[in-house]
FIDOBA-713103 format. One record per residue (C-alpha): residue number from 1; x, y, z. Coordinates in Angstrom, 1 decimal. Layout:
<sites>
+-----+--------+--------+--------+
! seq !     px !     py !     pz !
+-----+--------+--------+--------+
! NUM !      X !      Y !      Z !
...
+-----+--------+--------+--------+
</sites>
This chain:
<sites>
+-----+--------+--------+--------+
! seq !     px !     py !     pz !
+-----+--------+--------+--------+
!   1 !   22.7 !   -7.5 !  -25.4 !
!   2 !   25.2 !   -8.9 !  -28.0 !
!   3 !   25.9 !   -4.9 !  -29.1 !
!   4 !   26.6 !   -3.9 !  -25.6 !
!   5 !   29.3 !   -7.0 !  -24.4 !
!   6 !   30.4 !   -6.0 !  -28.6 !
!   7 !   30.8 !   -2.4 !  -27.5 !
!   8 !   32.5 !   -3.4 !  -24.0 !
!   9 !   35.6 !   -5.8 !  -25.9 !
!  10 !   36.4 !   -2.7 !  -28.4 !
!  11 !   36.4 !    0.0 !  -25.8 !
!  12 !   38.6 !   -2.7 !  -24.1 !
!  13 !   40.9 !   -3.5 !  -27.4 !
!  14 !   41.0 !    0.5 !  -27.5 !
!  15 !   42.4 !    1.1 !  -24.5 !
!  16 !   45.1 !   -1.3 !  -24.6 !
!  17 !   45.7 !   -0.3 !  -27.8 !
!  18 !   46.0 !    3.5 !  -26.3 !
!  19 !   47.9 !    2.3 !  -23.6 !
!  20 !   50.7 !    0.1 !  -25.8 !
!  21 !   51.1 !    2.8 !  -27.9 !
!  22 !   51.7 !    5.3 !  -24.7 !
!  23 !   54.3 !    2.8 !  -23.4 !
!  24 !   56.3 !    2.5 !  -26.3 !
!  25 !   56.7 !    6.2 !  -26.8 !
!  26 !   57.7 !    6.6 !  -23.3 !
!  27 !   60.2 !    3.6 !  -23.1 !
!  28 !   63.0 !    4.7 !  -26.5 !
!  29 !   65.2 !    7.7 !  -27.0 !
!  30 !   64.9 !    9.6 !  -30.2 !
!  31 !   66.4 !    8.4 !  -33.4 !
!  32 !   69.3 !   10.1 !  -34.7 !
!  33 !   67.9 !   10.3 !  -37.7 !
!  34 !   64.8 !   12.4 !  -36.6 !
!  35 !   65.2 !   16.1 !  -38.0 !
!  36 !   62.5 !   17.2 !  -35.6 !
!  37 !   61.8 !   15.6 !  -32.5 !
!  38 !   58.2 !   16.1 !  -30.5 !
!  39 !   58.6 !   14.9 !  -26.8 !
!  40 !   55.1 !   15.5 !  -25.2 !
!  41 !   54.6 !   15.5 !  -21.2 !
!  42 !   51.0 !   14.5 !  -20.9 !
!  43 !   48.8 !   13.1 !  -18.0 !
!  44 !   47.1 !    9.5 !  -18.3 !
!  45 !   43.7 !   10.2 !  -17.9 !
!  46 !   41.4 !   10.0 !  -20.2 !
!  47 !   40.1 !   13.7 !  -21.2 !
!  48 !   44.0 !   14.8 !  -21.5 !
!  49 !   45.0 !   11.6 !  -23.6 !
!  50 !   42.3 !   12.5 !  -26.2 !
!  51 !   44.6 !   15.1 !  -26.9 !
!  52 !   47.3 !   12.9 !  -27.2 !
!  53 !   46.9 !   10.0 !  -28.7 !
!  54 !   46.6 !   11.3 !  -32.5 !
!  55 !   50.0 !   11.8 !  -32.5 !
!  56 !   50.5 !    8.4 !  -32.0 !
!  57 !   47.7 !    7.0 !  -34.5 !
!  58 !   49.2 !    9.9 !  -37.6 !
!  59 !   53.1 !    9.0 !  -36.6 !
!  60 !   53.5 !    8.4 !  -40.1 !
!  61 !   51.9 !   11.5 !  -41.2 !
!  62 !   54.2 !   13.2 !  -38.9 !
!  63 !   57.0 !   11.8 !  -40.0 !
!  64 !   56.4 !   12.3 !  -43.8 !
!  65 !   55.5 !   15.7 !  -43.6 !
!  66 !   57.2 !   16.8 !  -40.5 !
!  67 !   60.3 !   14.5 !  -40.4 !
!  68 !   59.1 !   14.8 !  -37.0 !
!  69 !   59.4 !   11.7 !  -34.5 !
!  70 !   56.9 !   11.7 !  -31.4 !
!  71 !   57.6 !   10.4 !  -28.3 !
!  72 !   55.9 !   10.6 !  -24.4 !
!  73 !   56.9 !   11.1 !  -21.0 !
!  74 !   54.4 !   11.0 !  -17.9 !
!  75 !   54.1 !   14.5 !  -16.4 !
!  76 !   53.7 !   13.2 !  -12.6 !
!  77 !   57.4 !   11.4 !  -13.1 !
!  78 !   58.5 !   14.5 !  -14.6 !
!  79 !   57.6 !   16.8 !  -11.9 !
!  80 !   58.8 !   14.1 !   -9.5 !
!  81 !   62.2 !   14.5 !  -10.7 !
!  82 !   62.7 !   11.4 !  -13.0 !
!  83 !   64.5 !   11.9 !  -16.6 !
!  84 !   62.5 !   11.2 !  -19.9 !
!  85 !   63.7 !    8.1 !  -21.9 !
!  86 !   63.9 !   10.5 !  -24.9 !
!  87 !   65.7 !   14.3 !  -24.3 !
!  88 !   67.3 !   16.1 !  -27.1 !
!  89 !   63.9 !   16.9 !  -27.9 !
!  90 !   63.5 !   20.2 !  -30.7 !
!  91 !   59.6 !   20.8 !  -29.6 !
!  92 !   58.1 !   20.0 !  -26.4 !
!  93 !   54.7 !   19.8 !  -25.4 !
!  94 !   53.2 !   19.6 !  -22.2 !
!  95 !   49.4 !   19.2 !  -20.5 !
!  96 !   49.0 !   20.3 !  -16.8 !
!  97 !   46.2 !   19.6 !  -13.9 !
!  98 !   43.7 !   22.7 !  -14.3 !
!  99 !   44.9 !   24.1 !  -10.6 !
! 100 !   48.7 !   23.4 !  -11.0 !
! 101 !   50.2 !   25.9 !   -8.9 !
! 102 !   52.8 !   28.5 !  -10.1 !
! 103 !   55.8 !   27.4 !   -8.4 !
! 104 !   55.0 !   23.3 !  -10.0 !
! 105 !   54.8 !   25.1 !  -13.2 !
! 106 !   57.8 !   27.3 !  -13.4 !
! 107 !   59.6 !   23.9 !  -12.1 !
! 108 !   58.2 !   22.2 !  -15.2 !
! 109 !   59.0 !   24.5 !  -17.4 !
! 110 !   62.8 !   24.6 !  -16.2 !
! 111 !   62.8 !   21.2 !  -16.1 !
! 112 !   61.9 !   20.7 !  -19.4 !
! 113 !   64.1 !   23.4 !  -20.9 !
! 114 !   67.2 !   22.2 !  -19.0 !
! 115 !   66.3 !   18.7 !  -21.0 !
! 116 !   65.9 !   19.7 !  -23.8 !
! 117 !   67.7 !   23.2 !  -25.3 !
! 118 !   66.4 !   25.5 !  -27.9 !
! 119 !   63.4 !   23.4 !  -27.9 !
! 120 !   60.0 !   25.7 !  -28.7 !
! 121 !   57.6 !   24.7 !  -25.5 !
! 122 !   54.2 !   24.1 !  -26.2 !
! 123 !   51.1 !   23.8 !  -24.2 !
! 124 !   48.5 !   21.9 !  -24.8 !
! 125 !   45.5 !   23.1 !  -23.2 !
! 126 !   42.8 !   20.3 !  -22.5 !
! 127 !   40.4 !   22.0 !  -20.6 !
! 128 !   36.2 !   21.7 !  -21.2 !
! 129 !   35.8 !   26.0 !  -20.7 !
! 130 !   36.6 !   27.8 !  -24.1 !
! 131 !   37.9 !   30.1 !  -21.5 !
! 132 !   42.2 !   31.1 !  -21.7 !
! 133 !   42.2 !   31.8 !  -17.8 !
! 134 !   46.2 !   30.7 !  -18.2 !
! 135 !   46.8 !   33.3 !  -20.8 !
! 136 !   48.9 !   35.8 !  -18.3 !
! 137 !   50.7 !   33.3 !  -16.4 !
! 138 !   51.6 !   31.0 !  -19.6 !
! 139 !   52.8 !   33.9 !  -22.4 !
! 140 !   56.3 !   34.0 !  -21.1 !
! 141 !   56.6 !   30.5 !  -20.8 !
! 142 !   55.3 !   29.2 !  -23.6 !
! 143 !   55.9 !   29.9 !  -27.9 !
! 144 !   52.5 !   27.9 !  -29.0 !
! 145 !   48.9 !   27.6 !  -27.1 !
! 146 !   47.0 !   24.5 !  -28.5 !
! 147 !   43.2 !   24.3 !  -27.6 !
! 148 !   40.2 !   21.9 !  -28.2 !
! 149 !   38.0 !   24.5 !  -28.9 !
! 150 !   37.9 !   28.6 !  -28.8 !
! 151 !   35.4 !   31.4 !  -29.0 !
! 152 !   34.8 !   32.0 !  -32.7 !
! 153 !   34.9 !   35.8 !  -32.1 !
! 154 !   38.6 !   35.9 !  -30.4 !
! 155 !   37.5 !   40.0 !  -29.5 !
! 156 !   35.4 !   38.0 !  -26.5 !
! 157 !   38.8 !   36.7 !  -25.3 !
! 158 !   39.6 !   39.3 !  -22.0 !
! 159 !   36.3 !   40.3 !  -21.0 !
! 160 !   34.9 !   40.2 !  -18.0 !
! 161 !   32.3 !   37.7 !  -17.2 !
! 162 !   30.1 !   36.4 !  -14.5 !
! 163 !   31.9 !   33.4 !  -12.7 !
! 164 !   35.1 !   32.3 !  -14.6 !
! 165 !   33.1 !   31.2 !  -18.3 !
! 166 !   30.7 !   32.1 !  -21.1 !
! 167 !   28.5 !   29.3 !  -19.6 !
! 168 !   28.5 !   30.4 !  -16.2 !
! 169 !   28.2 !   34.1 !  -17.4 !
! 170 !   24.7 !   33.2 !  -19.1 !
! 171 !   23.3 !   30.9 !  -16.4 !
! 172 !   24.2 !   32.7 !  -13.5 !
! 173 !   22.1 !   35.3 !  -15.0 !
! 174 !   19.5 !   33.6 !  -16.1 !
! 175 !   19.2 !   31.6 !  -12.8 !
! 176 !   20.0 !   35.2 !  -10.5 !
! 177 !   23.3 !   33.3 !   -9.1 !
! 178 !   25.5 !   35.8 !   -7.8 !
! 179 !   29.4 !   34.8 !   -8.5 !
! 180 !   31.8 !   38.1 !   -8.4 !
! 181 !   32.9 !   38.9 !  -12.6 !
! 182 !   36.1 !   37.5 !  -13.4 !
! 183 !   38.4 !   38.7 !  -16.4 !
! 184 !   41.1 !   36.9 !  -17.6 !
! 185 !   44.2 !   38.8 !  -19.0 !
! 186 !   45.2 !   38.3 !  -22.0 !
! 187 !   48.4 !   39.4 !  -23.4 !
! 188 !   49.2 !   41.7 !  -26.1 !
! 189 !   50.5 !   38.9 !  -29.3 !
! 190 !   48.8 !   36.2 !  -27.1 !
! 191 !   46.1 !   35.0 !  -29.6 !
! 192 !   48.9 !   34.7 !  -32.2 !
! 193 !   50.1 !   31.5 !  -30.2 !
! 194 !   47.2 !   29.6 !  -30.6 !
! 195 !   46.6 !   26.8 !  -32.5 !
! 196 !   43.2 !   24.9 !  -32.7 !
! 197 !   43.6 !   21.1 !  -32.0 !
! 198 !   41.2 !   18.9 !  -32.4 !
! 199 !   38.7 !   17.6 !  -29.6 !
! 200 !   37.3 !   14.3 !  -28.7 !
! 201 !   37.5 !   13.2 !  -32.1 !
! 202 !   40.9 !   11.7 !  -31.9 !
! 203 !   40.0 !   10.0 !  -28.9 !
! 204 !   41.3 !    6.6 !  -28.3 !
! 205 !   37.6 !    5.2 !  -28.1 !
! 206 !   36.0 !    7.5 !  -30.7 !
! 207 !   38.6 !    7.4 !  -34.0 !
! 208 !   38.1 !    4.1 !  -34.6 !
! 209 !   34.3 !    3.9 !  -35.0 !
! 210 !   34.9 !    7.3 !  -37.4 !
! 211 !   37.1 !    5.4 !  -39.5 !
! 212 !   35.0 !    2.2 !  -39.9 !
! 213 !   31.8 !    2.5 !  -41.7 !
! 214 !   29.0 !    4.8 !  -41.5 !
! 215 !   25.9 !    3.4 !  -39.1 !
! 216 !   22.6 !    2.1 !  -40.2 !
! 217 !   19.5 !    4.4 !  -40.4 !
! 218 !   17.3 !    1.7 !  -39.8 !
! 219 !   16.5 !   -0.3 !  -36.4 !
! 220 !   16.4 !    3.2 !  -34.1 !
! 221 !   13.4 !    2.4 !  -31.9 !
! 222 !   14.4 !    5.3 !  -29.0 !
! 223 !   13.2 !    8.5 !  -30.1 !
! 224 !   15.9 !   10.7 !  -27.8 !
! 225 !   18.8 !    9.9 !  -25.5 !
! 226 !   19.0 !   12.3 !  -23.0 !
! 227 !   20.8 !   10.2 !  -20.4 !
! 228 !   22.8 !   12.6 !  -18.2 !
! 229 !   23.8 !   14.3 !  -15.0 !
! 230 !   21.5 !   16.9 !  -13.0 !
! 231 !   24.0 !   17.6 !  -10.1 !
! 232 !   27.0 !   20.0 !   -9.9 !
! 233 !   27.8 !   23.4 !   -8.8 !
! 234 !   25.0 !   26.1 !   -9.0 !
! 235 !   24.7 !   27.1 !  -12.4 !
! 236 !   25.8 !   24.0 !  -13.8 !
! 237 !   22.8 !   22.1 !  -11.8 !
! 238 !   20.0 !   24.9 !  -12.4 !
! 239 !   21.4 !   24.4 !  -16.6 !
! 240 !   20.9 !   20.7 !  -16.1 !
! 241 !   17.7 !   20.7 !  -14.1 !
! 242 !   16.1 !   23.0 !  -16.9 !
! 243 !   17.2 !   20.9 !  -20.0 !
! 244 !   15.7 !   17.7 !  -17.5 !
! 245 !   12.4 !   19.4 !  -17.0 !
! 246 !   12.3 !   19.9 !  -20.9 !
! 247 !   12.2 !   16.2 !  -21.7 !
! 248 !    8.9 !   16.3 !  -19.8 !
! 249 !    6.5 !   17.6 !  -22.7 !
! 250 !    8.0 !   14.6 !  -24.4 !
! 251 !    6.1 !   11.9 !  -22.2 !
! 252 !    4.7 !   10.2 !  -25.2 !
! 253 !    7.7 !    9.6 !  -27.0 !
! 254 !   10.2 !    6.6 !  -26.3 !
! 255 !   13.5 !    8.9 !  -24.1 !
! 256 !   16.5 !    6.3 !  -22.8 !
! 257 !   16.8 !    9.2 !  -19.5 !
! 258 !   18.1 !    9.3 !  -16.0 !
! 259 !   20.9 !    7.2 !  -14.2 !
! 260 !   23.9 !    6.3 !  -15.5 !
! 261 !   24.3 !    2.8 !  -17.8 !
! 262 !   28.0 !    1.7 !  -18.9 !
! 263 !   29.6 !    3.4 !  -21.9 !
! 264 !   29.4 !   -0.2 !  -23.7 !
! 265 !   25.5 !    0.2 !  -22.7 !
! 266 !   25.3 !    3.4 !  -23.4 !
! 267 !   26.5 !    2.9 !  -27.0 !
! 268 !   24.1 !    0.2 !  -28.0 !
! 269 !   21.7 !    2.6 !  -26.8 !
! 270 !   22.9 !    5.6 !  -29.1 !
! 271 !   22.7 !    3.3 !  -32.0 !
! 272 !   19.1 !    2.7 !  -31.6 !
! 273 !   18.5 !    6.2 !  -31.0 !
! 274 !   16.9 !    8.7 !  -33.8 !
! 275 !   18.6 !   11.9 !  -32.0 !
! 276 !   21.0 !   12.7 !  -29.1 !
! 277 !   20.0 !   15.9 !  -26.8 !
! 278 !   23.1 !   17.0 !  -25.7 !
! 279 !   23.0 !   20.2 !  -23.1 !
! 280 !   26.1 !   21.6 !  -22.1 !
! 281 !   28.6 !   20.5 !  -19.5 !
! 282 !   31.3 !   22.6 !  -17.7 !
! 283 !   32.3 !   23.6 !  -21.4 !
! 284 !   30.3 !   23.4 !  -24.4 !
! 285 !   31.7 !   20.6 !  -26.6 !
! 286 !   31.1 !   17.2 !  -24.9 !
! 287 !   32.1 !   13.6 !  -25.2 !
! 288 !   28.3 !   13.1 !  -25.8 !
! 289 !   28.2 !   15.0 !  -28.7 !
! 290 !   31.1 !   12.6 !  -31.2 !
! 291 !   29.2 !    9.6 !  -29.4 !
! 292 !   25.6 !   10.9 !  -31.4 !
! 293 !   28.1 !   11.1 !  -34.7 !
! 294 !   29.9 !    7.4 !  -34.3 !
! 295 !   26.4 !    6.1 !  -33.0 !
! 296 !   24.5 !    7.4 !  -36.2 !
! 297 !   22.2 !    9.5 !  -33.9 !
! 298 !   21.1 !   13.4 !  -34.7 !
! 299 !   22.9 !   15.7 !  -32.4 !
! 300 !   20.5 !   18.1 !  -30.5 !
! 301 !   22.2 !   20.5 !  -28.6 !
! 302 !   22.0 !   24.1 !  -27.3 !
! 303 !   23.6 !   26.2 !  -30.2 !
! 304 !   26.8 !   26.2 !  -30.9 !
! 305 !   27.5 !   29.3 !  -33.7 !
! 306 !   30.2 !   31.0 !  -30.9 !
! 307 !   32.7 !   28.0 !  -30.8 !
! 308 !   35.2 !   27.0 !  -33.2 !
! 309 !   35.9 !   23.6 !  -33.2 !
! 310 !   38.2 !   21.5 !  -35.7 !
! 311 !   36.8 !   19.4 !  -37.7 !
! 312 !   33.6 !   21.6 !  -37.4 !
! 313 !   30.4 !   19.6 !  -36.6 !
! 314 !   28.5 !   22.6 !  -35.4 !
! 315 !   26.9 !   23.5 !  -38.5 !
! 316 !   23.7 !   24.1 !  -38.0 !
! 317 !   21.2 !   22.2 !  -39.3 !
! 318 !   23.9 !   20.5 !  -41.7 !
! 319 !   25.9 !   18.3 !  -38.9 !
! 320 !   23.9 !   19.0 !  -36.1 !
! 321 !   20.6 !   20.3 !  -34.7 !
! 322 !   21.0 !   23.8 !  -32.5 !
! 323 !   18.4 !   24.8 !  -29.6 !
! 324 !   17.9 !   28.1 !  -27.9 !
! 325 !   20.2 !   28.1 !  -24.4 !
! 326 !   16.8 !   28.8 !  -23.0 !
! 327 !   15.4 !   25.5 !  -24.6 !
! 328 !   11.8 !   27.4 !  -25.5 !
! 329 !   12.0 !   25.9 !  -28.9 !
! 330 !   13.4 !   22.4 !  -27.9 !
! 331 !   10.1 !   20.2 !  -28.0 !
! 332 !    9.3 !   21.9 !  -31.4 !
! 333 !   12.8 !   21.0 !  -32.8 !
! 334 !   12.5 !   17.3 !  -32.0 !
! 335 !    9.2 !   16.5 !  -32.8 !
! 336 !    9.9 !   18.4 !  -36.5 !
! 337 !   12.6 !   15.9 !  -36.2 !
! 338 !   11.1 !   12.9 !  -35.3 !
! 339 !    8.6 !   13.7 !  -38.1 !
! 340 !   10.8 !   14.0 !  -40.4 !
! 341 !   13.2 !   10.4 !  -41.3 !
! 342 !   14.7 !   12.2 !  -44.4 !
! 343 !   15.8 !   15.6 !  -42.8 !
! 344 !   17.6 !   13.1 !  -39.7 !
! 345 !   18.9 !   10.6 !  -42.3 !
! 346 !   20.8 !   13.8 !  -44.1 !
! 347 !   22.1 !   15.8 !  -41.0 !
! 348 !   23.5 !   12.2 !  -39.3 !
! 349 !   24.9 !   10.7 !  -42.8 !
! 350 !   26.9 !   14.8 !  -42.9 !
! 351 !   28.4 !   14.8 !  -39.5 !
! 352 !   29.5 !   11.1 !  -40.0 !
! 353 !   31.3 !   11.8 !  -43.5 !
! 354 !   32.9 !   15.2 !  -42.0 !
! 355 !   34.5 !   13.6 !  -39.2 !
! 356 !   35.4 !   10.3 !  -41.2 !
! 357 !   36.6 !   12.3 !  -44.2 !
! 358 !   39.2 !   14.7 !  -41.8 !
! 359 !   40.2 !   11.2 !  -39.7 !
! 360 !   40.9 !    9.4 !  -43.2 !
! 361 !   43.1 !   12.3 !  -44.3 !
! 362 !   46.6 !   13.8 !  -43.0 !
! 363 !   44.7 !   16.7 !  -42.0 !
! 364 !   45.6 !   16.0 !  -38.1 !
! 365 !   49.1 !   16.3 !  -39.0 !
! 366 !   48.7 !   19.1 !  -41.2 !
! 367 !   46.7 !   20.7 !  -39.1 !
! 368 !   49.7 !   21.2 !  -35.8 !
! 369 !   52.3 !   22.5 !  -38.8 !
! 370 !   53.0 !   25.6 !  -36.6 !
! 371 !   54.4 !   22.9 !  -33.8 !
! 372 !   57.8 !   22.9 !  -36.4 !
! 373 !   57.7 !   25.4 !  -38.7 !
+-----+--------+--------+--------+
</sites>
């Protein structure tokens, strides 16, 4: 209990700390003395802010290796008509809804350009699919693509599939759904814009826990979370049904499964938890998957070898714990874990450091050098 209302004041410290930091980057010009100047166009929410909000936390970082000053304006006011506090700017970059029409987006894109001259436009893409379903319409608008996550093999990148992702192009075939193939374009010199950004990581909720200190082995008396949704569209709910029914075997272990609890609940719960089963969701990489890491719990998930992801916490059997998509050897992975307090101790103690380590660094800010070279 004194965990959870814990959890529930820092997630609320967090946000207002995400949400100060927004405010002030929206509300001042740019300096004259800034040799490069960032203005980013971003949506509140919370998915798209993950994106964001590192540029806040690694100004400095930024500035020292950059000479690059950040600062935000609100997409919706943008598109509404309303000037940025700060134009002038030398890079801009800019999130979108995932259906924003063509005719919104060309608007944007004129609007932004009429702000600020000469300025290289940047997208940032922070959508769950490892998909690039934008590709076609994007490459003439855009110099730089950043993504959360990307197909490891970038020869994958315009092929057709079943339904519109590599997810639903597996499960619709293993559960005989029948969605007409899609195949996004993809540009000749496209895959030269992109940039990999990091995911949920530099989340306004998450960073601060991977900064702070590593969590205790000891006191885990849940043997697996596996609290999560069932319902959704086809495939997603035949993917989520299976990995449900595979918790059954597991009767005689202690599960925290089905409903929904409060993220402060929720957390206090990862923290007494050995391992974290963490099946896919409309993407692959999940929220669920940096809450095993900051909660000290072993990450269990369907594998993972086909996605790039930066900082990388997909190694198997290193920082986390891969499964067949088909789950046939799920049971046998987590009772070998279970068994085994030295194997979990190592793989959770590695994906904490990773994460910890890249946060502690200027690696963020190294890592978007493209954004002003």
């Amino acid at each position: 209990m004194l965990d959870s209302l814990a959890n529930r004041l820092r997630l609320r410290a967090r946000r207002a700390r995400a949400e100060s930091l927004r405010k002030a980057a929206m509300s001042a010009p740019f300096s004259k003395r800034a040799e490069q100047r960032l203005l980013l166009v971003t949506q509140p929410e919370r998915i798209p802010q993950s994106q964001i909000f590192p540029f806040h936390h690694y100004a400095k970082d930024l500035e020292r290796l950059h000479g690059a000053e950040v600062r935000e304006a609100d997409l919706w006011a943008t598109l509404d008509g309303q000037t940025p506090a700060a134009t002038g700017a030398t890079v801009v970059g800019f999130q979108t809804p995932f259906d924003i029409a063509d005719a919104d987006l060309e608007r944007l894109i004129a609007t932004l350009r009429q702000h600020n001259p000469g300025a290289r436009i940047v997208c940032f893409d922070w959508f769950a699919p490892t998909d690039l379903r934008n590709a076609a319409r994007m490459d003439p608008l855009v110099d730089l693509y950043v993504k959360k996550h990307l197909l490891r093999d970038r020869s994958l990148y315009g092929r057709p599939t079943r339904g519109d992702t590599t997810l639903t192009d597996f499960f619709d075939r293993r559960f005989g759904i029948i969605e007409p193939e899609q195949c996004f374009a993809i540009p000749e010199g496209f895959l030269d814009k992109l940039i990999l950004g990091p995911s949920f990581a530099t989340a306004p909720n998450i960073l601060p826990d991977l900064l702070g200190r590593r969590p205790a082995s000891s006191g885990r008396d849940i043997d697996l979370h596996a609290r999560f949704a069932v319902g959704g569209t086809p495939w997603y709910q035949g993917m989520r049904a299976e990995a449900e029914a595979a918790l059954a075997p597991l009767a005689d272990l202690r599960l925290a499964r089905q409903g929904t609890v409060p993220l402060h609940r929720f957390m206090a719960e990862m923290r007494r938890s050995k391992l974290c089963f963490s099946p896919f969701g409309y993407g692959e990489v999940c929220w669920r998957d940096y809450e095993a890491v900051v909660g000290g719990a072993v990450l269990v998930k369907p594998d993972m070898a086909h996605v790039e992801t930066d900082p990388d916490i997909f190694e198997a059997w290193e920082t986390y714990v891969p499964v067949r998509w088909d789950l046939a050897d799920f049971e046998d992975t987590v009772r070998r874990l279970c068994a085994d307090a030295p194997l979990r101790e190592r793989i959770a103690r590695t994906a904490f450091d990773r994460l910890h380590d890249w946060l502690s660094s200027d690696a963020f800010a190294r890592s978007m050098t493209r954004l002003f070279a």
